[in-house]
Wavefront OBJ file of the C-alpha trace (Angstrom):
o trace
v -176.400 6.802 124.058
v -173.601 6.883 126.557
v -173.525 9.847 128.606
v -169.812 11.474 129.528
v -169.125 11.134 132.671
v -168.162 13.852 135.638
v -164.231 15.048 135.748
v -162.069 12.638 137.456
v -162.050 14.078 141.249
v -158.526 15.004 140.562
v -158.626 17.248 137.883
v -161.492 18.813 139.464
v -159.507 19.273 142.432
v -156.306 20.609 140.167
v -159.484 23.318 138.183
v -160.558 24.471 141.441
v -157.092 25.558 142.536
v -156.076 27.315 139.237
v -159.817 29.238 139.491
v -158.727 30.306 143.585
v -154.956 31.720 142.245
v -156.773 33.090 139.223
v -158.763 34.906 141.558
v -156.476 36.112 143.665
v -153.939 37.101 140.749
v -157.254 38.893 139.053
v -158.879 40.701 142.617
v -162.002 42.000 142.855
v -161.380 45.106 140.434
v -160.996 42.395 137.583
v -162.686 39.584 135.286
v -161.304 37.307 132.738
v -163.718 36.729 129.836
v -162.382 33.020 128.027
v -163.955 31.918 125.021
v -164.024 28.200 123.689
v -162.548 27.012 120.841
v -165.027 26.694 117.562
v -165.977 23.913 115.611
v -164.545 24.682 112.105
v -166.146 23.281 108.543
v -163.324 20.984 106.570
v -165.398 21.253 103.749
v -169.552 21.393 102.651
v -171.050 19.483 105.717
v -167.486 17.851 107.539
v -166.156 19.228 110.611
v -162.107 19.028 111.778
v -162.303 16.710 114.396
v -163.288 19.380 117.264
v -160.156 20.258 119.747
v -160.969 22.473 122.750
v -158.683 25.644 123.473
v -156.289 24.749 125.722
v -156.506 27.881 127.634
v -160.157 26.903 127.870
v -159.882 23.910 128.835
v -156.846 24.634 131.227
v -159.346 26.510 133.430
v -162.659 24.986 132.677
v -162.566 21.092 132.090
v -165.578 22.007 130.018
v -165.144 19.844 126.585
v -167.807 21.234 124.455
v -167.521 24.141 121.267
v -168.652 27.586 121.927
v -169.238 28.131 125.159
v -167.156 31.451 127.208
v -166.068 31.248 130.755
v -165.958 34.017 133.151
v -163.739 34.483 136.220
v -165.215 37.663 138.433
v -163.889 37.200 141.646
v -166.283 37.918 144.902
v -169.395 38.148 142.313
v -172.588 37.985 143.882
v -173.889 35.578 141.402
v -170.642 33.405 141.690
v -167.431 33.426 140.780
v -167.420 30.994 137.603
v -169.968 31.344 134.978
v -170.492 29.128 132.466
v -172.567 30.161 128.844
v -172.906 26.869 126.754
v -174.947 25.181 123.962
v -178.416 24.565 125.897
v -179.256 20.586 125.706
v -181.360 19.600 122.812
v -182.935 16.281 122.290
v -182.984 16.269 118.222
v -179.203 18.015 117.753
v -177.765 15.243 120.257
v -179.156 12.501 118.276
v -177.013 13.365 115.380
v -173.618 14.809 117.232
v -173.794 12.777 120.632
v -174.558 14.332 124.174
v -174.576 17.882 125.524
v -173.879 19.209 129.150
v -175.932 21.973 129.254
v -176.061 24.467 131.459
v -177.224 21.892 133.927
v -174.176 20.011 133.373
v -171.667 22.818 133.846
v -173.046 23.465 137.416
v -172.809 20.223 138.272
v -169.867 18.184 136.697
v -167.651 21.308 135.811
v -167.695 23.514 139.010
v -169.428 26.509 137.568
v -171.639 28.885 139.986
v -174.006 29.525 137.277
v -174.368 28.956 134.120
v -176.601 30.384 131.260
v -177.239 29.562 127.813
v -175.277 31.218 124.410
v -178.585 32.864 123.739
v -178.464 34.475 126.881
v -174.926 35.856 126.168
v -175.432 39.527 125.281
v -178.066 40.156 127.716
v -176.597 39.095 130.750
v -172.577 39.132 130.612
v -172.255 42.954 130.540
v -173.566 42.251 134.381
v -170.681 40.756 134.788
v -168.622 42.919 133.900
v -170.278 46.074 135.445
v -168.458 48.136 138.106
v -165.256 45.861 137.272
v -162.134 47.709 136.473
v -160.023 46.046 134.663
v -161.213 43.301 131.581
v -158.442 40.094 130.781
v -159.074 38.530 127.485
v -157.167 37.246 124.879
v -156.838 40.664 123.071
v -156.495 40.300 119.353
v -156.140 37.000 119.022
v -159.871 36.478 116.949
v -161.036 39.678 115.862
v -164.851 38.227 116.356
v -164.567 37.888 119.899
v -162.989 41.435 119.736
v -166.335 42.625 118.729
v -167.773 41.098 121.242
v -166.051 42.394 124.004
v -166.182 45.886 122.755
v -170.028 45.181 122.551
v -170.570 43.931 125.816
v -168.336 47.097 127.457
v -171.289 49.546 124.826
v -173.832 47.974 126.836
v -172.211 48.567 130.676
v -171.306 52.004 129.389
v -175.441 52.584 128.837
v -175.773 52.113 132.186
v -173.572 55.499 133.244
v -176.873 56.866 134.445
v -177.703 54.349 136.787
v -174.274 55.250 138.306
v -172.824 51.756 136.977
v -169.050 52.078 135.588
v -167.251 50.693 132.963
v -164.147 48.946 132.491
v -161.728 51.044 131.573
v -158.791 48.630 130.640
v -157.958 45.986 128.445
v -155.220 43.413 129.412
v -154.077 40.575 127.377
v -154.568 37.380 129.316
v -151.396 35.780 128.486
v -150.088 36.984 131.448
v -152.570 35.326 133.583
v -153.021 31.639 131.929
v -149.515 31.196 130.419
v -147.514 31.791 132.891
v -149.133 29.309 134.694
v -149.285 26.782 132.204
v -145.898 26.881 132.138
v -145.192 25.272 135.325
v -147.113 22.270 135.194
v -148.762 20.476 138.375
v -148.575 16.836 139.420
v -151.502 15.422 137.251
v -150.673 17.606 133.755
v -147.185 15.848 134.422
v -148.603 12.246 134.800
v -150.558 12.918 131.840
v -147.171 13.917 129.960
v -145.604 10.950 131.003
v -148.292 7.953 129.825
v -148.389 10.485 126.384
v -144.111 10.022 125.777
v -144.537 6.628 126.685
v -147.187 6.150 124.141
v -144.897 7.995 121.285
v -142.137 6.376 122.392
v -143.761 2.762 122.101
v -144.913 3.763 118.906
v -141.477 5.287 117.621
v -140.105 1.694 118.676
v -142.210 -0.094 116.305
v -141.468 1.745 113.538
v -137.627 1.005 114.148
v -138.981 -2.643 113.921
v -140.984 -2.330 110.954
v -139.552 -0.471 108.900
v -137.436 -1.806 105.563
v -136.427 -0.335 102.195
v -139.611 -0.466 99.618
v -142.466 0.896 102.576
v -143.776 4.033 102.026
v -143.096 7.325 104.147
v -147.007 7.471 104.623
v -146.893 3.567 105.907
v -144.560 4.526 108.337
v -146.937 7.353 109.288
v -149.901 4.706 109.382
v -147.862 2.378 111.269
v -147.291 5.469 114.368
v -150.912 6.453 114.331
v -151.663 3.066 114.934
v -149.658 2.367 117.423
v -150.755 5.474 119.251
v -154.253 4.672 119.269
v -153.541 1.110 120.399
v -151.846 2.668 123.535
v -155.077 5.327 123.944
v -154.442 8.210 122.467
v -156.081 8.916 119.730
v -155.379 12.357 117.962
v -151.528 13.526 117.331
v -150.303 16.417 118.532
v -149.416 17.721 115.223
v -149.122 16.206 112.093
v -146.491 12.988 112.061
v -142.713 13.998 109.514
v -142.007 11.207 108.338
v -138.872 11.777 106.183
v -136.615 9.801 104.243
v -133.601 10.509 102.439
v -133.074 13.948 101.639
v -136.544 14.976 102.565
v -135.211 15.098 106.022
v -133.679 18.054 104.961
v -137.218 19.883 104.958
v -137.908 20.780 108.775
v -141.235 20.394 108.457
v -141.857 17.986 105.593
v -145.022 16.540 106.153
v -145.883 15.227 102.178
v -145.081 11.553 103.988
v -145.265 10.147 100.234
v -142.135 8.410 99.176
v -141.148 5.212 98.714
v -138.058 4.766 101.747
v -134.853 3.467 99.961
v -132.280 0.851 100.756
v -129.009 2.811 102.085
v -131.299 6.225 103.073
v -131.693 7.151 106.793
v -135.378 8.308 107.629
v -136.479 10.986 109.945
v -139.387 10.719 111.994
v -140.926 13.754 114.189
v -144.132 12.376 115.407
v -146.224 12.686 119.168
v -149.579 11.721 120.106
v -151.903 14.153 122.026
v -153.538 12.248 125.260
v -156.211 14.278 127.348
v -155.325 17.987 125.683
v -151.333 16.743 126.513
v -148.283 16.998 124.040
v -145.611 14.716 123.099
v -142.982 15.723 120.966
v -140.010 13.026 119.930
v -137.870 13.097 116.648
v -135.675 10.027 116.050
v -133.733 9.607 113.157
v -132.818 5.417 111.679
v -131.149 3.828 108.880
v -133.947 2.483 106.696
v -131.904 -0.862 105.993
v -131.385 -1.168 109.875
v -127.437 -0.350 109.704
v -125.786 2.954 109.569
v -123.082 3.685 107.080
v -119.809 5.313 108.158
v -120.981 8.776 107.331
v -124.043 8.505 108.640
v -122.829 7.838 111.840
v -120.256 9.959 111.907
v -122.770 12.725 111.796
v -125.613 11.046 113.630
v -123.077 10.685 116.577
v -122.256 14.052 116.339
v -126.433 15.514 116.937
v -126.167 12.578 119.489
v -123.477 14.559 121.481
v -124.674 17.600 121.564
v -128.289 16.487 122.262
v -126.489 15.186 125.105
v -124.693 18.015 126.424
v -127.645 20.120 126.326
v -130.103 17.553 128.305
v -127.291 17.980 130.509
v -127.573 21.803 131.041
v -131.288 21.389 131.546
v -131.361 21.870 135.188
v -133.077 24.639 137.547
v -131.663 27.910 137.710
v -129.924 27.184 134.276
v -131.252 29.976 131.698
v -133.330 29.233 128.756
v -130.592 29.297 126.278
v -128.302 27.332 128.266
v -129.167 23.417 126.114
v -128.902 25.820 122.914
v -125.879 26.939 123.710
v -124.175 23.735 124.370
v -125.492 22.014 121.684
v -124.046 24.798 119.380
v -120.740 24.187 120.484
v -120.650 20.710 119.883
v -122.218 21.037 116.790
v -119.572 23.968 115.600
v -116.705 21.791 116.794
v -117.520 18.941 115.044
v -118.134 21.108 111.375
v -114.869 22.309 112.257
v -113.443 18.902 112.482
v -115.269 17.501 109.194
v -113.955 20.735 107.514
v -117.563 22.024 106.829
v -117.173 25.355 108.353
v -113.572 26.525 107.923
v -111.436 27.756 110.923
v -109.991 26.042 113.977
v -111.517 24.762 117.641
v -109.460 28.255 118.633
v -112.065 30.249 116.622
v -115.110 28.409 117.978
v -116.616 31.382 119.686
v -116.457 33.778 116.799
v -117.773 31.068 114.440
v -121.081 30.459 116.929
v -121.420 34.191 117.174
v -120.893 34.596 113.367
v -123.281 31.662 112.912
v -121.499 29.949 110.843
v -123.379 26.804 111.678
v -126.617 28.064 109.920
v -126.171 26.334 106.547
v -126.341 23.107 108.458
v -128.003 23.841 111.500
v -130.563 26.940 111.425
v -133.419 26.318 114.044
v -133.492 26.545 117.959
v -132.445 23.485 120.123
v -136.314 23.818 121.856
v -139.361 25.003 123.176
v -141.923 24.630 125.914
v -143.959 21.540 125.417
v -147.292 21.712 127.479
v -150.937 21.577 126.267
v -149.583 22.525 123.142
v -146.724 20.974 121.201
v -145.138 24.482 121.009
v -146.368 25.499 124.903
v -146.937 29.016 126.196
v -145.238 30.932 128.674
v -142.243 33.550 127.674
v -138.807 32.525 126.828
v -137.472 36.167 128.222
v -138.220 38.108 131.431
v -136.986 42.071 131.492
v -134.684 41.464 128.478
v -133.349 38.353 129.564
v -133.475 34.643 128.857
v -135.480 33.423 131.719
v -134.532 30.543 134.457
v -135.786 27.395 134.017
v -137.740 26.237 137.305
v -138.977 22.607 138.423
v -142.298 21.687 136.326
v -140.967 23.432 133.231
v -141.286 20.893 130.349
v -139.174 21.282 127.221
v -137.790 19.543 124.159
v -134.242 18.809 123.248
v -133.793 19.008 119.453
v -131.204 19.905 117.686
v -130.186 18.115 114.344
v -127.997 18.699 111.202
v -129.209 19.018 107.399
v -127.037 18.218 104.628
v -128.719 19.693 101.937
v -128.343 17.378 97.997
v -126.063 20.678 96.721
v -123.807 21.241 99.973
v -120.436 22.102 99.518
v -119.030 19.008 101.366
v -118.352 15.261 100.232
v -120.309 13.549 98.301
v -120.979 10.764 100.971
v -122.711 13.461 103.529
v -124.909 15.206 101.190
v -128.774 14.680 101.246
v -128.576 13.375 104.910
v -130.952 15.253 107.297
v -130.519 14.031 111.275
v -132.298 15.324 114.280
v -133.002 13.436 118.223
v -135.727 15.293 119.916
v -136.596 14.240 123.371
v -139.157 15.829 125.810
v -137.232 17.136 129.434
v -138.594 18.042 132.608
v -137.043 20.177 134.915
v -136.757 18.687 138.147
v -135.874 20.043 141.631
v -132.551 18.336 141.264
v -131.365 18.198 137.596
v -134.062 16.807 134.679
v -136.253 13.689 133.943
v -136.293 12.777 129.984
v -139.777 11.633 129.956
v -139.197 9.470 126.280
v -136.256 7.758 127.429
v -138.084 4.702 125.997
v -136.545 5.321 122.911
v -133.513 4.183 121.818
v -131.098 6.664 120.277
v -127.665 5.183 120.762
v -126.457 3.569 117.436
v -126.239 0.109 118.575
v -129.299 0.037 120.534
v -131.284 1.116 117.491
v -129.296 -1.417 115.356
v -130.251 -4.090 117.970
v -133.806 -2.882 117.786
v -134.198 -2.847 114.023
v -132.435 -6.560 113.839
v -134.722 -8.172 116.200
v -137.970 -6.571 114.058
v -136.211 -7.813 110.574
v -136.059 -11.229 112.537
v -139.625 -11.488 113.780
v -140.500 -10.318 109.768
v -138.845 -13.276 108.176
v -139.701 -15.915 110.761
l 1 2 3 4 5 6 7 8 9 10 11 12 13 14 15 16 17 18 19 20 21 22 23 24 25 26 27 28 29 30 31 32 33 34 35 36 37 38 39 40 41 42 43 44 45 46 47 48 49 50 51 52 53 54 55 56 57 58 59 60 61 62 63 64 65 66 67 68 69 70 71 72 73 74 75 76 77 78 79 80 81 82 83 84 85 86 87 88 89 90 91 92 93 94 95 96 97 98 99 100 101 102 103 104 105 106 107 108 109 110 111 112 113 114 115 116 117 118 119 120 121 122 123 124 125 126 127 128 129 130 131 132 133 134 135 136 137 138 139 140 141 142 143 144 145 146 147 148 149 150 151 152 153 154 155 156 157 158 159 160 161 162 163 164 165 166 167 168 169 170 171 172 173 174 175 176 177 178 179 180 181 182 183 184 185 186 187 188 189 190 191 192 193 194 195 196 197 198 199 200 201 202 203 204 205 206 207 208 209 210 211 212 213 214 215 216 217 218 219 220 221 222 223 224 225 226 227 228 229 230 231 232 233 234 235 236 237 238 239 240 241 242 243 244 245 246 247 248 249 250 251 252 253 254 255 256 257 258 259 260 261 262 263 264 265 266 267 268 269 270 271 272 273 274 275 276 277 278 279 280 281 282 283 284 285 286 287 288 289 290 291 292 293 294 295 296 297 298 299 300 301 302 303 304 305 306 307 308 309 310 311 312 313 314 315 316 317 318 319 320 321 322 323 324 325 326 327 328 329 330 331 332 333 334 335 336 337 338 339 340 341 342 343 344 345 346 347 348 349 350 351 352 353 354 355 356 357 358 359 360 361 362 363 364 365 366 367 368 369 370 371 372 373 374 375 376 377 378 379 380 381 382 383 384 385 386 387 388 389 390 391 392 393 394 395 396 397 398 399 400 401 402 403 404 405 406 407 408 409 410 411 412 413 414 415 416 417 418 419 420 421 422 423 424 425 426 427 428 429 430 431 432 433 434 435 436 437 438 439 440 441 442 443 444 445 446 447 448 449 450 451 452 453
């Protein structure tokens, strides 16, 4: 059996800074209480594949199911604890190795660390004489319990002059705001996961041909992820043709692609707890029609202009915003939405756009394919800073019964890309993948060429 190996000195280095700010943000007054994610039963005696919380994991490293992590700053017994699964001979032959409470001392960076038996007897000493208790409050009404439990048992003590917390504070706060801003590693991580999606994205543009399936399309990305080293998606791969790229998250993946159809694909591998999110949208025959350019070109310029307002200082809404004028001039100009260019501001604030356009132009892309952090600060859309990391998505969908031509119905277009902020403007961090129409037409001819040869 092949035993895991300590963190890379790195990301031990990048865990033991977030713990010292944590610290400092929490003071002496405070403790955050973290649990780890569970494993959770498929069905009868199969597991999900197990996926650590990425708040968890964000301040721990620590890879295994179950265990809680507590931050209580200037604590005589240390400032990290660990409680974990114990090791176990027997259990590790079946499910591979354990850490231990051993291990969590010495490969993780904890002060101490205790067994999950050991749980309810000894982290109410923990939180004893502590003001102030940051958890994720009422996100798993379980762990709820537990808290409450834990504060019963400090509150026995009253006698023995030991005090209580008194309040309860959402940790959100805390972790998300800074897993927002990501550090120099998470960003390295971000970039080898794009360029893994975006490889794989550029196979399917060779591969694909009228007569595959949706789901052999799918097959074909997963592939090509795990080839590259990542082996898990960050959610699950939309692979739509036709008017199925109408459904925003279609996810059936189960018909047959047809000659003349464009297909949408939405797809990202996960690598090391790390996101990718890219959406590119091709003809399935390898050439566009003249209405499916016409509109393709049209998401094309407005996911354009608002990469281009992606830039510090510029408020969250900003890429939205530009991307909805573009869009609103362009159904203007096809005679979609009636009015004029004149009346462009009262048809965005009317939303007139919504029958063709009705979801956001982002979100934060992090640990999670739809990241933490707030979007608002004191009522307002918040400034985006250097180390942000969002996508860039927006997209039309011409549903089979619009009220336009014939020619546009049933076509369903969106170009996602994944942006970081930069101190100087923004770095699109799939640029691998092509999204002008000739490029992708190039692309698709040279993998119909290596086919037939």
């Amino acid at each position: 059996m092949t035993e895991p190996t300590a963190l890379p000195h790195k990301l031990a280095k990048a865990l033991r800074r977030r713990r010292r700010e944590l610290s400092r943000a929490i003071g002496p007054d405070g403790v955050l209480v973290v649990p780890a994610a569970r494993e959770v039963t498929r069905n009868r005696d199969v597991h999900y594949p197990f996926r650590q919380s990425s708040d968890f994991a964000w301040l721990t490293g620590f890879p295994e199911p179950d265990a809680v992590a507590v931050l209580a700053p200037k604590h005589q017994d240390g400032e990290l604890v660990l409680f974990c699964r114990p090791r176990d001979p027997e259990r590790e032959v079946w499910d591979g190795h354990r850490f231990g409470t051993e291990g969590a001392v010495a490969h993780f960076g904890a002060d101490a660390a205790h067994p999950l038996s050991a749980l309810d007897e000894t982290l109410p000493a923990l939180l004893a004489d502590r003001k102030r208790v940051h958890y994720p409050l009422g996100v798993d009404a379980d762990f709820d319990l537990q808290i409450m439990g834990w504060l019963r048992a400090v509150r026995a003590q009253a006698r023995k002059g030991v005090s209580a917390p008194t309040t309860l504070v959402s940790s959100d706060e805390l972790l998300h705001e800074r897993r927002l801003v990501k550090d120099k590693g998470e960003l390295a991580t971000m970039r080898r996961a794009a360029a893994i999606s975006a490889a794989a994205h550029r196979r399917l543009m060779q591969t694909c041909r009228a007569g595959l399936n949706e789901q052999q399309l799918e097959a074909t990305f997963l592939h090509a992820c795990a080839e590259g080293g990542a082996r898990f998606q960050a959610y699950p791969p939309i692979v739509g043709g036709g008017a199925n790229a109408c459904v925003l998250h279609y996810v059936d993946n189960a018909a047959v692609l047809r000659d003349g159809d464009l297909v949408l694909v939405d797809a990202g591998c996960e690598l090391d707890g790390y996101a990718s999110d890219i959406t590119r949208t091709f003809p399935v025959n390898g050439r566009f029609s003249a209405p499916q350019r016409t509109l393709y070109e049209l998401v094309l310029a407005a996911q354009r202009a608002a990469i281009a307002a992606v830039k510090p200082g510029k408020r969250w809404d900003a890429p939205h915003k530009a991307a909805l004028k573009v869009l609103t001039r362009g159904l203007v100009d096809l005679g979609f939405i009636e009015g004029s260019r004149d009346d462009l501001p009262q048809l965005i604030k009317d939303e007139k756009y919504k029958p063709f356009y009705m979801h956001r132009t982002g979100h934060w892309l992090g640990m999670d394919v739809h990241d933490v952090g707030r979007y608002k600060q004191h009522g307002k859309w918040r400034a985006l800073e250097p180390g942000m990391v969002l996508t860039v998505e927006p997209g039309l969908y011409i549903a089979p019964d619009a009220e336009v031509p014939a020619e546009f119905r049933g076509i369903g277009i969106r170009i996602e890309d994944d942006v970081l902020v930069t101190a100087d403007g923004h770095e699109v961090l799939s640029r691998d993948v092509p999204k002008d129409v000739e490029a992708i037409e190039r692309l698709m001819a040279s993998g119909a060429s290596s086919q037939e040869t």
